[in-house]
C-alpha positions, 0 to 999 in steps of 0.5 A: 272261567270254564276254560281255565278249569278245563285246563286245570284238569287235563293238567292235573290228569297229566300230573297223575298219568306221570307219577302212574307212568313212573310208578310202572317204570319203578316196577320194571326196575325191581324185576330186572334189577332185582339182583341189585338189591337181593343176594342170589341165594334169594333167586327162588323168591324173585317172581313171588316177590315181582308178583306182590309189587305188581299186585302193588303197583296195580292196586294204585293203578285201579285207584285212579281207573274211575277218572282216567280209564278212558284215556290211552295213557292210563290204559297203556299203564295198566297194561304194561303193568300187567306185561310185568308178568311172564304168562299172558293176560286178557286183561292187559291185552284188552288194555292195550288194544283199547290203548292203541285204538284211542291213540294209534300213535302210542309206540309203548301200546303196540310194542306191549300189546305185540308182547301179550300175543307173543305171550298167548303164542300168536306170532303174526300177531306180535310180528304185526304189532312190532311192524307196525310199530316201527312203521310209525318210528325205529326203535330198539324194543320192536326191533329186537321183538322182531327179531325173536319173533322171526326165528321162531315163527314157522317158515314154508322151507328151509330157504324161508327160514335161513332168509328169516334167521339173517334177518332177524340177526339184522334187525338185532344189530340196528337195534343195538346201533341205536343203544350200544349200552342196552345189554338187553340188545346185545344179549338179543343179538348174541341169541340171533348169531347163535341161531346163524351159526347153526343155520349157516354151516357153523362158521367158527366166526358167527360163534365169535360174534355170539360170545362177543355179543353176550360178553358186551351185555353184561359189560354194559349192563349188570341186569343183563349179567343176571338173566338166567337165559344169557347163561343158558344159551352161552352154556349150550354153545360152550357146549358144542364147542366142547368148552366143557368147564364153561358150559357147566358153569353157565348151566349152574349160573342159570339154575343158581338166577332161576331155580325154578326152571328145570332146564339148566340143572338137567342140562347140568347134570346129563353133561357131568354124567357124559364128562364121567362116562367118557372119562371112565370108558377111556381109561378102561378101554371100552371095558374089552377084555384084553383077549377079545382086544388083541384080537381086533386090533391084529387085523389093524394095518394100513390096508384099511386107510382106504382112500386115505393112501391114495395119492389124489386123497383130498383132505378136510383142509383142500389138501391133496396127497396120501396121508401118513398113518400116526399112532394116537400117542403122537398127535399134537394139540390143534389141527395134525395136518398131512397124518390119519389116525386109525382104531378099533372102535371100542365103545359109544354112547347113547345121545340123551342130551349131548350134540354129537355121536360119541365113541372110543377107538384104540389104536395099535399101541392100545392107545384109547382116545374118545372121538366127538362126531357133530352133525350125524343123523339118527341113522348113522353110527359105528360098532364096537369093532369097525375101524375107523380113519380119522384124516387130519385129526382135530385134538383137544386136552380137556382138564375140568374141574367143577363142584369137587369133580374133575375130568382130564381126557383128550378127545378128537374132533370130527365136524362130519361123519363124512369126513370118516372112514369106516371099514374102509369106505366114506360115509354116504351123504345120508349120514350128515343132518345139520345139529340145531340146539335149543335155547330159550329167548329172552321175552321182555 
């Protein structure tokens, strides 16, 4: 009779640690479904509303914490439930803790627990919990822990860090081979080929991928669409990649999902403060009176190619020969192959929330076209009156329109300042440091 007692009640704790498991699960299903039911224009209420559910769902947890608190079940329950949160909590780390001492096979317990010390900002910590995590068994949730965990822990040099970048990208993928319809996945992979993209000379490819990955986490998954952080990140890389319409939309995405995050509607406005200023200084030519103009521009002859009209120029592209000197107006869209654009410089910008070293240069014909100059150092820069060549220039036509303003402009593209000519000389090597953009990770 004991017996049959006994088993009455581990089944009946059963019974309830389940309906307690589905209760936490319905938890997590409010917050990241949330968009579901609610219009964005409620965003600014989510993580009040969050906070009362989970109040909620702890409340009904503490309910049965008398007879069930020894049970590692129970406590990886409560612990989750806390984990809902994005700040870290001692309680639920203590939970978890306890959790997984008395279960050391529970799986949830150490991905949940990894995420209270990413929380508290102890990334061996969390790096350890995932590890050891997937020791027991893959899956997707430690690996892509593991794999936002490795790009932000500190590495001893750059090659420790660039090794920790290809593998975080790497623990991403399989993290989406065991789920391709898990947008959290494919969000998570598109941030680790943002972060190779930077680390590995900025392969236009890697961009590709990244774009790719965070297009299919919200094709396969409509909560992914509404993390405010996929709309950031995509934003920034828009961004370098001077797809300014679409950064400006990201950032205003992502300022609409989370109104309470500062970020995007800075980054937001710093970009239509730039768009503007470039636009303004193009069309007045740098604000240069017209005497002080004519008076640089008369010393603009094709003496100050440099090396430029040397028959043994090698260009960006690998090929070699002299190149033959073109007017602003007569560039075309895309890659101008065999020609050099030459200017007096005019006007540049400050670089308070931009990516590249941005300045106007007007040609013979007083022509006037902005040039965006990526991986410079803070020393590096021109002066109003330097002239500069421009081998093979990559031109763009920017036509934006976003909230009631628009822009048009055609801008060059120079990914180096070593591949300029300045005065007439090449720039030193010192000149050029690799651009790295922030963004913010996804924490589950």
């Amino acid at each position: 009779m004991a017996e049959e007692e006994k088993s009455a009640e581990l089944a009946k704790d059963d019974n309830e640690l389940q309906m307690l498991k589905d209760l936490v699960d319905d938890l997590y299903s409010y917050r990241d479904h949330y968009f579901d039911t609610h219009s964005v224009e409620e965003a600014g209420r989510k993580q009040q509303d969050v906070t009362q559910e989970l109040a909620k769902t702890l409340k009904r947890l503490e309910e049965k914490e008398e007879s069930l608190k020894h049970k590692a079940e129970f406590l990886l329950q409560k612990g989750r439930c806390l984990n809902v949160a994005p700040e870290f909590s001692a309680v639920a780390e203590e939970c978890l803790s306890r959790a997984v001492k008395l279960e050391p096979g529970l799986l949830e317990g150490w991905n949940a627990l990894g995420e209270q010390y990413w929380k508290k900002g102890d990334l061996t910590g969390a790096k350890n919990c995932f590890t050891g995590a997937l020791q027991q068994s893959k899956n997707k949730v430690s690996l892509r822990n593991l794999s936002m965990v490795l790009r932000q822990l500190p590495a001893a040099d750059s090659d420790a860090h660039n090794k920790q970048v290809l593998k975080s990208v790497d623990m991403a993928r399989q993290a989406v081979q065991l789920d391709v319809a898990d947008g959290t996945s494919w969000y998570i992979l598109g941030n680790a080929n943002v972060s190779l993209f930077f680390t590995y000379g900025q392969n236009p490819q890697l961009s590709q991928q990244a774009l790719s990955a965070y297009a299919q986490s919200e094709r396969v998954d409509r909560a992914a669409a509404c993390y405010p952080e996929l709309h950031f990140n995509r934003a920034t890389l828009f961004q370098y990649e001077e797809m300014f319409g679409s950064a400006l939309e990201g950032y205003s995405r992502a300022a609409a999902l989370d109104p309470s995050w500062e970020d995007p509607p800075q980054r937001e406005k710093q970009l239509l403060e730039y768009l503007g200023k470039v636009s303004e200084l193009v069309e007045n030519k740098g604000k240069v009176k017209a005497r002080r103009l004519r008076t640089m521009l008369s010393n603009l002859n094709t003496s100050a190619l440099g090396p430029c009209s040397s028959p043994q120029f090698r260009s960006p592209t690998g090929r070699v020969g002299s190149l033959e000197l073109l007017a602003l107006s007569s560039l075309t869209h895309g890659h101008n192959s065999g020609v050099a654009a030459m200017g007096k410089v005019v006007f540049s910008l400050a670089s308070e929330g931009r990516m590249a070293f941005t300045f106007g240069m007007v040609d013979s014909e007083e022509t006037c076209m902005v040039v965006m100059v990526y991986n410079t150092a803070d020393s590096w820069g021109v002066l109003i009156g330097d002239t500069v060549v421009i081998p093979e220039p990559q031109v763009k036509r920017h036509s934006i329109t976003h909230k009631d303003t628009s822009f048009d402009f055609k801008s060059i593209r120079v990914d180096s300042p070593l591949l300029l000519i300045v005065n007439g000389k090449k720039q030193n090597v010192q000149s050029q440091i690799a651009t790295s953009v922030s963004y913010k990770p996804q924490s589950e």
